[in-house]
N, C-alpha and C positions, 0 to 999 in steps of 0.2 A: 500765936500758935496755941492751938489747943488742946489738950494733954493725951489725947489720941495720939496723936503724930507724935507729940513727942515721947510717950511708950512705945510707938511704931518703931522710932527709929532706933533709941535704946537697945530694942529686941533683936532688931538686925545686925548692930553693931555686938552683942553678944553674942550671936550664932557664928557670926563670921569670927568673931575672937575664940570661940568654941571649935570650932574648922582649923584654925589655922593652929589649935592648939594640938588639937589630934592628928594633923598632920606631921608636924614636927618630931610627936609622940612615935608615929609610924615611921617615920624617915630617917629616925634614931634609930629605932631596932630593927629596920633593915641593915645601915650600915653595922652594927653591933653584927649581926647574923654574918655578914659578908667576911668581916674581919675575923670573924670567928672559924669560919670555912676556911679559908685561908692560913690562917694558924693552923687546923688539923692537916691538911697537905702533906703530904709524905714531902719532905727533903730529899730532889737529886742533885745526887752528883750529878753536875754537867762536866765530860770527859772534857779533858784538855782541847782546845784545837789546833789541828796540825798548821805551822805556818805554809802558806804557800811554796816557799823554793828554799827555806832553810834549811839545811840536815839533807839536803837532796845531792846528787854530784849534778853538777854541771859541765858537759864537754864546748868548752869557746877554744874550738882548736879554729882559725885564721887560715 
């Protein structure tokens, strides 16, 4: 191998370790933003829900 090639590949192998490095970079402070959004969210109350037939009269006249 002739030292071409092998700075060739070197180079490559640092861009892609430079990519995967800014990716991660970016993938982090989206979720970070997400969570973040989230947290500001106003809190509801979600009301109660009514059971279907509890609390209701039922007529089983026969």
């Amino acid at each position: 191998m002739d030292i071409n090639s092998i700075m060739s590949a070197q180079v490559a192998q640092l861009q892609q370790t430079v990519q995967l490095s800014i990716m991660d970079k970016a993938l982090n402070m989206g979720a970070a933003s997400a969570v973040e959004m989230l947290s500001q969210l106003p809190q509801q109350q979600a009301p109660a829900a009514n059971h279907p037939y509890k609390g209701t009269a039922i007529d089983v006249s026969v």
